[in-house]
C-alpha angles and dihedrals in degrees: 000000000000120000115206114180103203093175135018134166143075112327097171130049132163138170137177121210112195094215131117123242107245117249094254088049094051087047094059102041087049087063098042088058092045080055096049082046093061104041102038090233145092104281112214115240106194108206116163107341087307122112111223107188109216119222126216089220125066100107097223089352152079127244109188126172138197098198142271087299094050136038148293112244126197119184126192115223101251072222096067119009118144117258100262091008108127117240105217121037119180125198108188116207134246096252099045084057103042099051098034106024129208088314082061096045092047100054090039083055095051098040090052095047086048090052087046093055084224112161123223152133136230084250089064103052117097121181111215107170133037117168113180113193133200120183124196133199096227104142082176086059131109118158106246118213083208094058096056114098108185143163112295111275090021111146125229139184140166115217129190117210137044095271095060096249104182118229154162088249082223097162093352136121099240110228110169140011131181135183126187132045121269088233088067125010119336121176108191134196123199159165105246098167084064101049097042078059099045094047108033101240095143087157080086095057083048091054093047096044081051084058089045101047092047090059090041097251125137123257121275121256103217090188084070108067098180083064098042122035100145105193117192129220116201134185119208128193122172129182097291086071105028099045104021098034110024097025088224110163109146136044077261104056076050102053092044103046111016088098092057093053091053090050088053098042083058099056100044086051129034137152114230144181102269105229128173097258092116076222105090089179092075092046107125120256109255113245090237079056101050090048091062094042087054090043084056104044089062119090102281101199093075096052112121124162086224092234117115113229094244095069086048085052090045085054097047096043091051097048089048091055093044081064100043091052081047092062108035078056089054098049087048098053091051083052098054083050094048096053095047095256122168128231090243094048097056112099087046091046079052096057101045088049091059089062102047083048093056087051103051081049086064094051102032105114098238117078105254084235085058093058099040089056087044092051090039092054098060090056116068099184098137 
């Protein structure tokens, strides 16, 4: 069997800071969200240089976002916080990290405090999350419940969609399983082929034909599955292990023992080649398994996908687009049934749509620029 990593690197990051937002920040904030509110869309906070895009949602709180190539923030109202509930919690996203790193979603973290004007200080900071992801091109691979040796009492469970729908797998292709608690420690398998298609992040099929293309290899198809079944490993530690096991509090404890942890992480788990020997202790590593743990056991802090995060942005964007232009065909299609057209009447039913379209634009009762920047502000391509 041949193994081929196309990722690896960190995929998950979150810290707490137990600090409190400043008044005019909250102020601010308080306004953006009545905007969001009333507009039913992200409203843009400018802090710094830095766009902070404002949710309606959030209860008491505020949920504010830089982008798919930033990080979820959540920010408790100074008001109203809860008595030892941190103020300010990050959740960096998948593609910041893949294409930058820690070194990237540190200095996204610290920028955006500084535009914030958010006081704190190292000793405030608490990581509660690290997920650390390899994926590997193995079209002969399906994750096997059997094959998982794990801690006493540690749960396990396949699933089969997306979505992570747990089932029996009788009659069913498996595609994922997973055993532990995130709040713990969590190794999950999955499709990620599948889940790159069902969900349009094409920047991830950017980041595996880099991989390709460095070791002088062709593109993947993702429309051949046979040639290109990517499957995940990812390694999950919540605060149970980070905190309680491992003491790691600040972007240094992380950078110094994170590794360690890992390390650690592949040893208590592994997925192995069942065999008939009743000791599944002596049951041999997979080679999927030993892979990880390699790729581990190197200095992770160096680790980058070589890919630089615009060409991830350009993917995504144009995928995005692909589907847009989908589903403006499809309504007008319905439209051209709904309205008795024949087959043959079609391209000429499209072009006169276009017009009435353009004319109901003119009269619509939102300025055309309104809607654009409405529209605008619920991508964050750029």
């Amino acid at each position: 069997m041949n193994v081929e990593i196309l990722h690896s690197g960190f995929d998950g990051l979150k810290f707490t800071v137990t600090t409190d937002i400043p008044p005019e920040l909250r102020t601010a904030l308080a306004e953006a969200k009545a905007e969001a509110v009333r507009t039913n869309a992200d409203a843009t906070l400018e802090c710094g240089g830095i766009a902070f895009a404002v949710r309606r949602s959030g209860g008491m709180s505020f949920s504010v976002h830089t982008g798919e190539y930033g990080a979820e923030w959540f920010f408790l109202d100074p008001e109203n916080r809860p008595k030892n509930n941190p103020g300010v919690t990050v959740d960096f996203r998948a593609f910041l990290l893949a294409t930058g790193g820690l070194r990237a979603a540190e200095a996204h973290f610290r920028e955006c405090m500084a535009a914030l004007a958010i006081p704190y200080v190292e000793t405030q900071l608490r990581v509660s999350r690290v997920d650390f992801a390899v994926d590997f091109l193995a079209p002969w691979f399906e994750p096997d419940r059997e094959a998982l040796i794990v801690p006493p009492g540690t749960r396990n469970r396949e699933f089969t969609g997306v979505d992570e729908t747990e089932t029996h797998c009788t009659g069913a292709r498996v595609t994922g399983l997973r055993a532990g608690a995130v709040a713990n420690r969590q190794l999950a398998i999955y499709d990620k082929r599948a889940e790159v298609i069902a969900k349009h992040k094409m920047g991830w099929l950017t980041i595996w034909n880099a991989a390709r293309a460095d070791t002088g290899r062709p593109p993947l198809d993702l429309t051949d599955r046979d040639q290109s079944q990517v499957w995940r490993f990812e390694l999950r530690m919540g605060s149970k292990q980070l905190r309680n096991r491992w003491e790691m509090r600040s972007w240094a404890d992380l950078d110094a023992m994170i590794g360690d942890a890992l390390a650690d992480f592949c040893q208590r788990v592994r997925y192995c080649i069942p065999t008939s020997d009743s000791n599944r202790g002596r049951w041999p590593v997979h080679e999927l398994w030993r892979a990880v743990t390699e790729v581990v056991s190197h200095d992770l802090r160096d680790m980058r996908s070589g890919v630089v995060p615009e060409d991830v942005k350009t993917a995504n964007r144009a995928e995005h687009i692909r589907m847009l232009d989908g589903m403006a065909l499809g309504l007008l299609v319905s439209r051209a049934a709904a309205g008795d057209v024949a087959a043959g009447d079609v391209e000429a039913f499209l072009g006169r749509q276009i017009l009435v379209l353009k004319e109901r634009s003119r009269e619509h009762p939102v300025p055309v620029d309104a809607r654009l920047a409405k529209a605008v502000g619920r991508y964050r391509f750029r």
